[in-house]
Steps between C-alpha positions, in 0.01 A plus 500: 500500500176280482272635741622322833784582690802167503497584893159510609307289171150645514475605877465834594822748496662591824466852409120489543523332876743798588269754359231357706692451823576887415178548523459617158150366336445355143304810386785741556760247351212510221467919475937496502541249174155679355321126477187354655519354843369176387812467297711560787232221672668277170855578573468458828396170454716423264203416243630781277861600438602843643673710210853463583582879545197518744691253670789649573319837545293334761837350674650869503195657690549204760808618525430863552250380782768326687738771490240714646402254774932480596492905492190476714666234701777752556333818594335227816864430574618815481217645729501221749181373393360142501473360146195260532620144472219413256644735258813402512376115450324703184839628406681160490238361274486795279914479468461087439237573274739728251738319566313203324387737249824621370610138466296458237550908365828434476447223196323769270656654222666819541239697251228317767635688779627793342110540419350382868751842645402721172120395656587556809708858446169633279249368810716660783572800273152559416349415872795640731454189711429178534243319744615517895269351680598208721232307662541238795362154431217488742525945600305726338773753557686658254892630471574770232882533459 
């Protein structure tokens, strides 16, 4: 692989909008993949090519945030609570984001992704969780799952 995804050419990854719309900042995305945050600044911006097992490490944690946003979702259903339409606008772009993402996961070679989940399995193994938080565009509140 060159450096630039076939999908998205040099433009940022999905993954990274998701992240952010999960409220999840550079500098943690930074401290999980053990790299400055101006090279997460580069991959973001698609100046710099984002490792492709940091990729799909990256895409799995999105995932994991989603899936704890639906559980969330539930346990508001389940108690008769209101689920605050702004997070569920959050939600749809989160799922459209991955969704995006693992378009383009999906052409990687199988040693690629095998790799990304190794990352991932070491990370969750080591930390016992991944990030939760789940901030409103324009709220300053914020919903642990």
């Amino acid at each position: 692989m060159d450096g630039f995804s076939p999908l998205f050419g040099s433009a940022q990854q999905p993954v990274f909008e998701g992240l952010a719309c999960a409220g999840v900042p550079a500098k943690t995305i930074a401290k999980m993949l053990n790299v400055s945050a101006p090279t997460v600044s580069k991959w973001r911006s698609g100046k710099v090519q984002i490792p492709p097992a940091s990729l799909v490490f990256l895409t799995l944690i999105l995932a994991h945030l989603i899936e704890d946003a639906e559980t969330l979702e539930r346990r508001f259903d389940d108690i008769g609570a209101r689920w605050d339409s702004a997070l569920d606008e959050q939600l749809t772009t989160m799922r459209r984001l991955l969704h995006q993402q693992e378009v383009f996961t999906a052409t990687l070679a199988a040693d690629v992704i095998h790799a990304g989940a190794r990352l991932y399995r070491d990370w969750f193994q080591t930390n016992g969780t991944v990030p939760t938080s789940m901030h409103t565009a324009g709220h300053d509140e914020t919903v642990a799952p």
